[in-house]
MDAnalysis code that builds the backbone (N, CA, C; Angstrom):
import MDAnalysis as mda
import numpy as np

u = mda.Universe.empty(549, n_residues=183, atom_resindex=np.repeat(np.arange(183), 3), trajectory=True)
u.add_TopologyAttr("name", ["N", "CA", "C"] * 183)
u.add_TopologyAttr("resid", np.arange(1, 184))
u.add_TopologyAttr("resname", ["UNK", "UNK", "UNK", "UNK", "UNK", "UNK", "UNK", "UNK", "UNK", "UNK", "UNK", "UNK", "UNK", "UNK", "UNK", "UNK", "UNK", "UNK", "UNK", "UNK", "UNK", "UNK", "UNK", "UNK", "UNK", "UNK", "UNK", "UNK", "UNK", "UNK", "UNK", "UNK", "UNK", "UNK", "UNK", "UNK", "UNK", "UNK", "UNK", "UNK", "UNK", "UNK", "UNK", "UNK", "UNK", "UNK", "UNK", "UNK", "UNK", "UNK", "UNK", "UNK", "UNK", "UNK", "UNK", "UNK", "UNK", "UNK", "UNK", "UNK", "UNK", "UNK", "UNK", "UNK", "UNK", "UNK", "UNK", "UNK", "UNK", "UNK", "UNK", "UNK", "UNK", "UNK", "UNK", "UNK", "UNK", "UNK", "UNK", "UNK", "UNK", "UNK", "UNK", "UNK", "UNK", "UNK", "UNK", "UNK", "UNK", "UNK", "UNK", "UNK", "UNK", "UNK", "UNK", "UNK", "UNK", "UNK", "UNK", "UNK", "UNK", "UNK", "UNK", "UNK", "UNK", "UNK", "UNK", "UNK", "UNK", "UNK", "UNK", "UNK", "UNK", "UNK", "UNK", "UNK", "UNK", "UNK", "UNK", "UNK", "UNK", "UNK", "UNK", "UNK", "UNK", "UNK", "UNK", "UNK", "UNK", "UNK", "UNK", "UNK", "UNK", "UNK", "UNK", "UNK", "UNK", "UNK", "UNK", "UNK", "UNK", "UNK", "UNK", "UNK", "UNK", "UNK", "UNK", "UNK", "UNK", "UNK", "UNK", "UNK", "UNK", "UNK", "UNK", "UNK", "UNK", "UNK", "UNK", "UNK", "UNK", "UNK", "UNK", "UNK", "UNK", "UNK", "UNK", "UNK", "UNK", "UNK", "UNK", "UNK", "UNK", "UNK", "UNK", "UNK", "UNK", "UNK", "UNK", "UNK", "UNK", "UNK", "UNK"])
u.atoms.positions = np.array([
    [-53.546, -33.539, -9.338],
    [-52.278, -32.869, -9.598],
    [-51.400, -32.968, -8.359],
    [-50.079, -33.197, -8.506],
    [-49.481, -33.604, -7.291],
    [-48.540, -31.915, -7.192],
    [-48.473, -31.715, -6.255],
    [-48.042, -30.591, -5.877],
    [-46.734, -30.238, -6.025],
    [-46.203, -29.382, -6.514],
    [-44.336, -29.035, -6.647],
    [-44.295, -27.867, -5.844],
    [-42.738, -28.873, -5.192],
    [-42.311, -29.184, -4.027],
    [-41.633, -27.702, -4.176],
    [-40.327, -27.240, -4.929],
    [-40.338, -25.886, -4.650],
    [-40.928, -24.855, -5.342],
    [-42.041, -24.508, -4.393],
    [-43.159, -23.358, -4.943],
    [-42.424, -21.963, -5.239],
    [-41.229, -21.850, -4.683],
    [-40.454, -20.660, -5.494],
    [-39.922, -20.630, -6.696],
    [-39.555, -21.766, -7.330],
    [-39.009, -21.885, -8.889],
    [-40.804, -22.068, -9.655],
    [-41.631, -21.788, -9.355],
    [-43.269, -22.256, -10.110],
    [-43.746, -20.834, -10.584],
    [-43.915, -20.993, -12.236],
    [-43.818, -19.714, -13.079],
    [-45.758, -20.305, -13.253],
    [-46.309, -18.739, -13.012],
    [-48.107, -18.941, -13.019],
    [-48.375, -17.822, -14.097],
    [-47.454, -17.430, -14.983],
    [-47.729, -16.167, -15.872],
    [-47.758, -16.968, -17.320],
    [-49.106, -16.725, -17.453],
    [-49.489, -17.022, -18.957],
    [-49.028, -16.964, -19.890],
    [-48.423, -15.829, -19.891],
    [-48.323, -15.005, -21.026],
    [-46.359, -15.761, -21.388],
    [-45.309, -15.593, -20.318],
    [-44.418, -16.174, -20.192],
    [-44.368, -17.538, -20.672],
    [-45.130, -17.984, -20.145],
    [-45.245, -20.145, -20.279],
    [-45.577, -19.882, -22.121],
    [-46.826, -19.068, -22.953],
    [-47.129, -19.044, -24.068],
    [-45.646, -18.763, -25.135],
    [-45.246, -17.787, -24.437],
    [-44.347, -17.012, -25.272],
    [-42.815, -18.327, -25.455],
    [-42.887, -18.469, -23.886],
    [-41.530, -19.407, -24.174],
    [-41.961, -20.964, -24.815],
    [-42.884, -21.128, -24.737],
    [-43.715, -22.518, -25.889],
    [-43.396, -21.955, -27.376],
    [-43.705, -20.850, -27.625],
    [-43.655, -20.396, -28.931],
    [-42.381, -20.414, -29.436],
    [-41.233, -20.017, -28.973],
    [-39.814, -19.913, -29.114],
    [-38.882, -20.983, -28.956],
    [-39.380, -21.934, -28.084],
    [-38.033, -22.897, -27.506],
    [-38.250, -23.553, -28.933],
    [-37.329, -24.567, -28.951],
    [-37.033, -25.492, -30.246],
    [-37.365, -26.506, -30.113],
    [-37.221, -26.976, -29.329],
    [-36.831, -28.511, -29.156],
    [-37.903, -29.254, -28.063],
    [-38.557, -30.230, -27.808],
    [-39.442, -30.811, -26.448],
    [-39.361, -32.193, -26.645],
    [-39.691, -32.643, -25.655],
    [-39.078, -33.775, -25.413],
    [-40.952, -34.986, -24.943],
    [-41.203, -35.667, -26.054],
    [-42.041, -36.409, -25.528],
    [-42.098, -37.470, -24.885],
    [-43.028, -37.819, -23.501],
    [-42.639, -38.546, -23.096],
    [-43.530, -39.674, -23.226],
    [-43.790, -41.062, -23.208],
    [-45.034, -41.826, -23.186],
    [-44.319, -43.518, -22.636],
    [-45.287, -44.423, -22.312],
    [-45.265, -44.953, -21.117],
    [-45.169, -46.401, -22.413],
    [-43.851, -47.041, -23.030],
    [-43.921, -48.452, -23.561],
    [-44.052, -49.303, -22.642],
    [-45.528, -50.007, -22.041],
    [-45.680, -51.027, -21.109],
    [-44.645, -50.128, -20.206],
    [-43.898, -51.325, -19.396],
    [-43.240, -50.724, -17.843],
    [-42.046, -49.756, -18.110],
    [-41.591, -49.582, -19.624],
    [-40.475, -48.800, -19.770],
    [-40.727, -47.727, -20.024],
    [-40.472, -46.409, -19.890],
    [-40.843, -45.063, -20.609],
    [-39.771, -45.183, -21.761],
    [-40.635, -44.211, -22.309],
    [-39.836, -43.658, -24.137],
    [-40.167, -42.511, -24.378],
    [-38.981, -41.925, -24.051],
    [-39.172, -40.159, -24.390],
    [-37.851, -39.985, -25.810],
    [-38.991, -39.088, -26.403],
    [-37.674, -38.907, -27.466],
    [-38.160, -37.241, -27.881],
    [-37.099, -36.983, -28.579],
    [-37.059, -34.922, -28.840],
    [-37.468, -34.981, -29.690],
    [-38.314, -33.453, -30.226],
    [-39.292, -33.419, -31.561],
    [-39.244, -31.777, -31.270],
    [-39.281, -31.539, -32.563],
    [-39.992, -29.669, -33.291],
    [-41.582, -29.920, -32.618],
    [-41.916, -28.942, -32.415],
    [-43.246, -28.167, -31.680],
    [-43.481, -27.408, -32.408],
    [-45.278, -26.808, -31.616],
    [-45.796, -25.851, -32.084],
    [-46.576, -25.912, -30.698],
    [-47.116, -24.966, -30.295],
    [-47.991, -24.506, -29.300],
    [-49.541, -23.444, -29.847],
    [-50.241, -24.198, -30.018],
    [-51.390, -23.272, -30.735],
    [-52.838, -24.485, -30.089],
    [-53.524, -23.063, -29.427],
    [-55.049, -22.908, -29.190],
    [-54.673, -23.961, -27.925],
    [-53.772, -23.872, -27.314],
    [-53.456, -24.947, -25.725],
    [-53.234, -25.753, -25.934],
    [-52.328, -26.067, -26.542],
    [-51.958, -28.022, -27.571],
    [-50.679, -27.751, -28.087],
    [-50.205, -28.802, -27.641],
    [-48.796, -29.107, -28.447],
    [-49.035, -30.224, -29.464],
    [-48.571, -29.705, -30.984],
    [-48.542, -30.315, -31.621],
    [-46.988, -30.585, -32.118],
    [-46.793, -31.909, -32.977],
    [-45.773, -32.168, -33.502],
    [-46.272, -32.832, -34.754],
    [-45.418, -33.388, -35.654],
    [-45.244, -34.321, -36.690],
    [-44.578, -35.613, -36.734],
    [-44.716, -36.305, -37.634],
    [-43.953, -37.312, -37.897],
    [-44.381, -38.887, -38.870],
    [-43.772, -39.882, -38.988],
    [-44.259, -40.808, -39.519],
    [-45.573, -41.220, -39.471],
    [-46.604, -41.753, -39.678],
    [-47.717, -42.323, -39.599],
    [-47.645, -43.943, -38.777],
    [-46.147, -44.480, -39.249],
    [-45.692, -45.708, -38.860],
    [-44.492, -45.197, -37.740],
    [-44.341, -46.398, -37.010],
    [-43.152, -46.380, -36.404],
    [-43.602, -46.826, -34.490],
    [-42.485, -46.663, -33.894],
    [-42.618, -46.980, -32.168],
    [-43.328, -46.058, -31.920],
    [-43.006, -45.123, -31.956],
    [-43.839, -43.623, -31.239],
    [-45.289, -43.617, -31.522],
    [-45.551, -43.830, -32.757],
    [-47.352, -44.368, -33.171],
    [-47.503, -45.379, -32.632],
    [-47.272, -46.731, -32.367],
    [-47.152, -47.937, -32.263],
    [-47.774, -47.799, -30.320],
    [-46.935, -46.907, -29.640],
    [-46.767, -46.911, -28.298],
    [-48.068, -45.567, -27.971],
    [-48.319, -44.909, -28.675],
    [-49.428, -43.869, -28.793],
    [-51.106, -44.583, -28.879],
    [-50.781, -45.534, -29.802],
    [-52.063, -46.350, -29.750],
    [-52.128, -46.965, -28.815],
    [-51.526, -47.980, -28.048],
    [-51.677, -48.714, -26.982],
    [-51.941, -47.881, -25.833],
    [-51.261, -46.900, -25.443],
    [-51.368, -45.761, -24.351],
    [-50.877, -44.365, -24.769],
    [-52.455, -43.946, -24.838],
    [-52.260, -42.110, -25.099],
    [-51.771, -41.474, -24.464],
    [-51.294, -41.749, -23.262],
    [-51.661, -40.797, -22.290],
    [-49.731, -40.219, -22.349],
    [-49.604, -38.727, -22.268],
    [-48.577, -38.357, -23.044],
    [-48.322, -37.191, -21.905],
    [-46.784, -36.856, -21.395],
    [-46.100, -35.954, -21.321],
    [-45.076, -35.215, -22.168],
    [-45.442, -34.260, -22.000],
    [-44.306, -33.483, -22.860],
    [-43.731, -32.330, -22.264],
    [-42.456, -32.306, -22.513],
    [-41.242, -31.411, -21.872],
    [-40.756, -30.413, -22.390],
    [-40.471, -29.093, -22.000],
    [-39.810, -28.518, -23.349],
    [-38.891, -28.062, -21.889],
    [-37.482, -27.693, -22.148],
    [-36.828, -26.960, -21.061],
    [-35.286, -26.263, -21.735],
    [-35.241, -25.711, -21.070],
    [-34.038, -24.674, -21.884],
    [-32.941, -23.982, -21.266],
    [-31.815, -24.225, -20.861],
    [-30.884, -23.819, -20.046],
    [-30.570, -22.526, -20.621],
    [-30.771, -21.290, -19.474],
    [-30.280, -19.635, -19.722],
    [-28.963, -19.771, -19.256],
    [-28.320, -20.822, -18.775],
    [-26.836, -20.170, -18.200],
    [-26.475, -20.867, -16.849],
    [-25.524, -20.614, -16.369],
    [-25.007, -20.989, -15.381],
    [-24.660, -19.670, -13.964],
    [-25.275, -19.822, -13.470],
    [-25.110, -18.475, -12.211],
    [-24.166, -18.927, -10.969],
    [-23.041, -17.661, -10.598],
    [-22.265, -18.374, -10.125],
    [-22.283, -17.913, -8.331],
    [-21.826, -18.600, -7.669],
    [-22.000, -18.249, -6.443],
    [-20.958, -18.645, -5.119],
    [-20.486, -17.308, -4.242],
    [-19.019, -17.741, -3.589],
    [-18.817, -19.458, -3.052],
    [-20.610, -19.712, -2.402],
    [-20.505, -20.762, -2.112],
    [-20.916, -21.895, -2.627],
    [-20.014, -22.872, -3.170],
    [-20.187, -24.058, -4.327],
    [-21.136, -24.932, -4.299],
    [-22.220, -24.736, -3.709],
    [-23.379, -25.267, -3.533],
    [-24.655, -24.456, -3.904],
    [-24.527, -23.317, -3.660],
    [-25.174, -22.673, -4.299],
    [-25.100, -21.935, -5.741],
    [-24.613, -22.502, -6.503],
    [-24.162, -22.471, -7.746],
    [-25.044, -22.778, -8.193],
    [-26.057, -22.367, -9.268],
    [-26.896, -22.826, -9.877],
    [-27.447, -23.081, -11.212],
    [-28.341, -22.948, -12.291],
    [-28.623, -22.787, -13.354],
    [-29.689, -21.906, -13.459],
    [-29.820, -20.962, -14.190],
    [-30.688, -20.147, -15.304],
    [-31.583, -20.757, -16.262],
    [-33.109, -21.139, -15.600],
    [-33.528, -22.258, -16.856],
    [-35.114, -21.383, -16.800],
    [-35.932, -22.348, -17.754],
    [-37.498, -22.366, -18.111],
    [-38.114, -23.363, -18.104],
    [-38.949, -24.091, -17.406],
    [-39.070, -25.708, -18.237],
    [-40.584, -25.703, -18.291],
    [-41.314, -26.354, -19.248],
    [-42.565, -26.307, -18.499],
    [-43.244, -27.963, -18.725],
    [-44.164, -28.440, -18.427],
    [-44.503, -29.771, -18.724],
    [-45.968, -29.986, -18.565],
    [-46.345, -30.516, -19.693],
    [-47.870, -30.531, -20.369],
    [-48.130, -32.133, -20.171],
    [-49.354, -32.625, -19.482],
    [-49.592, -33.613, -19.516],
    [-51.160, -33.452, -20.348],
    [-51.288, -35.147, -21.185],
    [-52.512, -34.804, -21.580],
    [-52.294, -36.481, -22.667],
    [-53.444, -36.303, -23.396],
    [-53.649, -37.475, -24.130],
    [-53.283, -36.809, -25.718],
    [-52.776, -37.995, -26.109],
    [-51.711, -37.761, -27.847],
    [-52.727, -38.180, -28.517],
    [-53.220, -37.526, -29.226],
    [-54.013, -37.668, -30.361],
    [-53.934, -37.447, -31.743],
    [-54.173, -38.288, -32.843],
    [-53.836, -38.198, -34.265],
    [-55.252, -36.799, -34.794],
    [-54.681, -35.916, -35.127],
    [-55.061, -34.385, -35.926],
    [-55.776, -35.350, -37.361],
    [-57.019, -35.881, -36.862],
    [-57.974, -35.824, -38.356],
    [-58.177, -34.730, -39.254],
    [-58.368, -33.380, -38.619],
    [-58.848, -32.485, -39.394],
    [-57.824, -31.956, -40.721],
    [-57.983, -32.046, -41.843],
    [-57.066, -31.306, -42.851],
    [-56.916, -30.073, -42.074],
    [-57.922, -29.275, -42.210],
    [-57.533, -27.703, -41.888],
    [-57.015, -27.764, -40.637],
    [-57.308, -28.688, -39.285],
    [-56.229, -28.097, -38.166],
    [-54.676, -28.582, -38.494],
    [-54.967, -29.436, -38.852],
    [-53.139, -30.206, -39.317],
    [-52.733, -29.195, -40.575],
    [-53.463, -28.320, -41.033],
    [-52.321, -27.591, -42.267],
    [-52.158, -26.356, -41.486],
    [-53.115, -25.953, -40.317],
    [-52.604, -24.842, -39.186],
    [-51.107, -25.468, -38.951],
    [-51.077, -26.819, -38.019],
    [-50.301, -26.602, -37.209],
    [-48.645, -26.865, -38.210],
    [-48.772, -27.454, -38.921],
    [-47.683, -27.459, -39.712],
    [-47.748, -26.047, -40.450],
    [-48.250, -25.364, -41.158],
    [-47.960, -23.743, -41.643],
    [-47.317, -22.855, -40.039],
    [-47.733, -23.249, -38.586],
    [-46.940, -22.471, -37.518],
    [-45.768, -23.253, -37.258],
    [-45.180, -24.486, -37.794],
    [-44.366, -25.040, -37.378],
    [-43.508, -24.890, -38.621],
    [-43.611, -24.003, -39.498],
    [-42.663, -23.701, -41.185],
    [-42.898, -22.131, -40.481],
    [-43.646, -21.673, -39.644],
    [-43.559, -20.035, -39.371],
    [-42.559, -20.122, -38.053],
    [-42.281, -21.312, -37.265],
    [-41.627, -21.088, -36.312],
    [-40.314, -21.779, -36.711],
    [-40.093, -22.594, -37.233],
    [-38.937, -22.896, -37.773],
    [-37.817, -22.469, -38.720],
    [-38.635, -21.466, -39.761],
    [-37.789, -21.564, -41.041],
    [-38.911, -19.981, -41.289],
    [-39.017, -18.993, -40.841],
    [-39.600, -17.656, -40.870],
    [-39.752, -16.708, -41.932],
    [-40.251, -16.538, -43.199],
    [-40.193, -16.062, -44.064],
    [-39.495, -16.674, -45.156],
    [-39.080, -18.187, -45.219],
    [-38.271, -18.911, -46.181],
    [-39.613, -19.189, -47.511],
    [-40.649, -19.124, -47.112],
    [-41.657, -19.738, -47.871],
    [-42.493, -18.596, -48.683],
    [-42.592, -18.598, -49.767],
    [-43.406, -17.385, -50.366],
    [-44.873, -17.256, -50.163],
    [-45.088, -18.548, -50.020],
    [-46.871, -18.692, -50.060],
    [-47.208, -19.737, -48.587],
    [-48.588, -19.293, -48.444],
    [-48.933, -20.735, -47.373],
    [-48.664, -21.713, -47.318],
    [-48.267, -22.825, -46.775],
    [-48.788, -24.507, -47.021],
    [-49.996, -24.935, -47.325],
    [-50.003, -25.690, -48.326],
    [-51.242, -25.807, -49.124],
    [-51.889, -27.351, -48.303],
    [-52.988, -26.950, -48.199],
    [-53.601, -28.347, -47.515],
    [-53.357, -29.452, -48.303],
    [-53.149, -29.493, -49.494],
    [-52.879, -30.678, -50.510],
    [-51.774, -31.111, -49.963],
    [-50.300, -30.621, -50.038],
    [-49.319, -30.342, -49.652],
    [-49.161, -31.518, -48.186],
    [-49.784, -31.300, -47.217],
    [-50.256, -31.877, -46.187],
    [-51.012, -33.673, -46.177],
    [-51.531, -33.351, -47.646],
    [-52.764, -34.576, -47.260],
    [-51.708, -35.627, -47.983],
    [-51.279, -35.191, -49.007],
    [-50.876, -35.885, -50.028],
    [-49.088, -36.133, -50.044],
    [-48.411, -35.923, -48.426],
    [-47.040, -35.974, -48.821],
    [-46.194, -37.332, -48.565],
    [-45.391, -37.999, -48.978],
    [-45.232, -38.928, -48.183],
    [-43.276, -38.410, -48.007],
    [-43.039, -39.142, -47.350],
    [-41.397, -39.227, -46.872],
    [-40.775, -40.000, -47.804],
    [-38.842, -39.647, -47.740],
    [-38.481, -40.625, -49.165],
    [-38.706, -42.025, -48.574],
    [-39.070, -42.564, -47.395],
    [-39.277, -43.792, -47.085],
    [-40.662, -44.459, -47.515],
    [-41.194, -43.192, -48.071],
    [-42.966, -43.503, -48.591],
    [-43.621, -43.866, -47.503],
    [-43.655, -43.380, -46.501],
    [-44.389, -43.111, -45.203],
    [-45.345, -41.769, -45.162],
    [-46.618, -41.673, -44.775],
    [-47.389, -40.767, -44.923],
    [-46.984, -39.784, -43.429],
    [-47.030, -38.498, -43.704],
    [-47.097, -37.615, -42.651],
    [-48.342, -37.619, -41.594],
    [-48.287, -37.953, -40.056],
    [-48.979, -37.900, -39.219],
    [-48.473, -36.688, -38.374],
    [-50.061, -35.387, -38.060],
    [-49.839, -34.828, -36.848],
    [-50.504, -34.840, -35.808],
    [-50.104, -35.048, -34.441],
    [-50.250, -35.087, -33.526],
    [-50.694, -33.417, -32.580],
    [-51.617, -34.080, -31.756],
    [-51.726, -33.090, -30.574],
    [-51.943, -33.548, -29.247],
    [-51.293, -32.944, -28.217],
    [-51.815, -33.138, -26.885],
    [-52.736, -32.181, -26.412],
    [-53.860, -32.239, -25.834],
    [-54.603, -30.832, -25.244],
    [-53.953, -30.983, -24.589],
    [-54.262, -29.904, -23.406],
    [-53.408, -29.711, -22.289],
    [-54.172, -29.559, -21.427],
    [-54.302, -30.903, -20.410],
    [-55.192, -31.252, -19.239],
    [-54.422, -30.818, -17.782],
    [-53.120, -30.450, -18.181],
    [-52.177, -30.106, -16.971],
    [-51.531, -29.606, -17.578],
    [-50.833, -28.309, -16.657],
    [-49.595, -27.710, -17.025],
    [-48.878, -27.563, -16.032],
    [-47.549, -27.664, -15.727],
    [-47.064, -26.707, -14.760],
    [-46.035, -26.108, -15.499],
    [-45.153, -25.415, -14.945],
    [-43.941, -24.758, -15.287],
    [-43.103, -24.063, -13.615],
    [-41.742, -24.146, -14.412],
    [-41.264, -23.628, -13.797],
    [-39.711, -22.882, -14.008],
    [-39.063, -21.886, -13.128],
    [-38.367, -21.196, -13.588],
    [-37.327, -20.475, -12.729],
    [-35.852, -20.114, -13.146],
    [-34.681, -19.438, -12.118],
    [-34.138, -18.459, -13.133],
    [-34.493, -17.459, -13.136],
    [-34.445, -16.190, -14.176],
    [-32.646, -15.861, -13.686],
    [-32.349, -15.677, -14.962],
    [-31.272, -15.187, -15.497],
    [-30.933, -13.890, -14.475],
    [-29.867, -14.107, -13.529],
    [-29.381, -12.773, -12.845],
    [-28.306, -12.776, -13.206],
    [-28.330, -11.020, -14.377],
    [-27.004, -11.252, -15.107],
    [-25.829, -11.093, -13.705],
    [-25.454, -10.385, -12.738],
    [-24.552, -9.751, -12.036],
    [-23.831, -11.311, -11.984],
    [-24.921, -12.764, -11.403],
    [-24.695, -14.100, -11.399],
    [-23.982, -14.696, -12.958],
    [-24.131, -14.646, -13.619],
    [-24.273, -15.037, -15.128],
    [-22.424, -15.763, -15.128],
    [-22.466, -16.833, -15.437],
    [-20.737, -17.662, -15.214],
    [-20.617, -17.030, -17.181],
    [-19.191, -16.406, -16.889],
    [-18.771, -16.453, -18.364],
    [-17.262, -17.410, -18.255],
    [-16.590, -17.686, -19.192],
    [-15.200, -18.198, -19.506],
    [-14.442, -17.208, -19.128],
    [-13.637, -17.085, -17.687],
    [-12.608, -16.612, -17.188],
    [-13.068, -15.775, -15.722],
    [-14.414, -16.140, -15.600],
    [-14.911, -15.643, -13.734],
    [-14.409, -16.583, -13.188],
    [-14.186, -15.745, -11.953],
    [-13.251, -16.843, -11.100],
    [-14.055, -16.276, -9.948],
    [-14.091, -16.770, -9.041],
    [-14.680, -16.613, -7.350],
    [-13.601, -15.011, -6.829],
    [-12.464, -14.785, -7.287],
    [-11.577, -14.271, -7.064],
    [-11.954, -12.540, -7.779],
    [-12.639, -13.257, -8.873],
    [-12.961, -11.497, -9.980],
    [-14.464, -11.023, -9.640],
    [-14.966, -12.051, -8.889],
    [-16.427, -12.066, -9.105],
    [-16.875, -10.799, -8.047],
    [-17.573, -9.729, -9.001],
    [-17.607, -8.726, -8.309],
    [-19.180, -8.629, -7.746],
    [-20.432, -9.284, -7.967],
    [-21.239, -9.791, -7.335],
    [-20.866, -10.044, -5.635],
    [-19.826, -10.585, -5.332],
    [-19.721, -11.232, -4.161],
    [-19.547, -10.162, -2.963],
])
């Protein structure tokens, strides 16, 4: 593990890194095409230390998964903009955290109808009357007639890190250095 460099933005609370995995939207995978990287954004789920996602069975992202597993993933989330007299110290309000680990295709019916039933509980929250049915899962294809593949990374590394929201700092539309009563 290579060490980060500012140990004051480095968030070590469990419970924080879990919670904001559970909530953010959006992450960003990253994986290694031969000498080029290819990161592209995807819906999550965070369950039992694994990020899982979905998607085609076919395509680059499978294609580049088989050749090399070995997988980062990003999730990060801008709280804001914090403002400060001196224009260098102006900063951002963020969360980010980053999971390294190997991408693996979810054989199991029952873990792949977990992680898709938390990814219809984190997405779309009470829209659904009943569970996702493992059938549902095994048997769906896309209107492209592509079969649904899910994915997981364990999580062989984590770090995170973080610049918490100081509202007194907090930039709205019409602070000026001039109103800013922080200063």
């Amino acid at each position: 593990m290579i060490p980060m460099r500012q140990k004051n933005s480095e968030c070590t609370d469990t419970k924080k890194i879990a919670s904001f995995l559970e909530t953010a939207k959006t992450g960003y995978l990253g994986l290694a095409d031969g000498a080029m990287p290819y990161v592209i954004p995807l819906n999550f789920v965070w369950l039992n230390d694994a990020i899982y996602f979905h998607g085609a069975s076919e395509g680059r992202k499978i294609n580049i998964i088989e050749e090399n597993a070995n997988a980062c993933f990003t999730v990060s989330e801008d709280q804001g903009t914090l403002t400060d007299p001196v224009p260098a110290k102006t900063d951002t309000a963020f969360m980010s955290v980053m999971i390294f680990g190997m991408a693996e295709k979810v054989q199991d019916l029952e873990e792949a109808t977990e992680a898709m039933q938390k990814m219809l509980d984190k997405y779309v929250p009470g829209y659904y009357d009943q569970p996702l049915a493992s059938t549902h899962v095994e048997k769906y294809r896309s209107s492209l007639g592509s079969k649904t593949a899910i994915y997981k990374i364990k999580t062989v590394e984590l770090t995170a890190k973080e610049n918490p929201i100081q509202l007194e700092k907090l930039f709205y539309t019409g602070k000026t250095s001039q109103n800013d009563i922080s200063n």
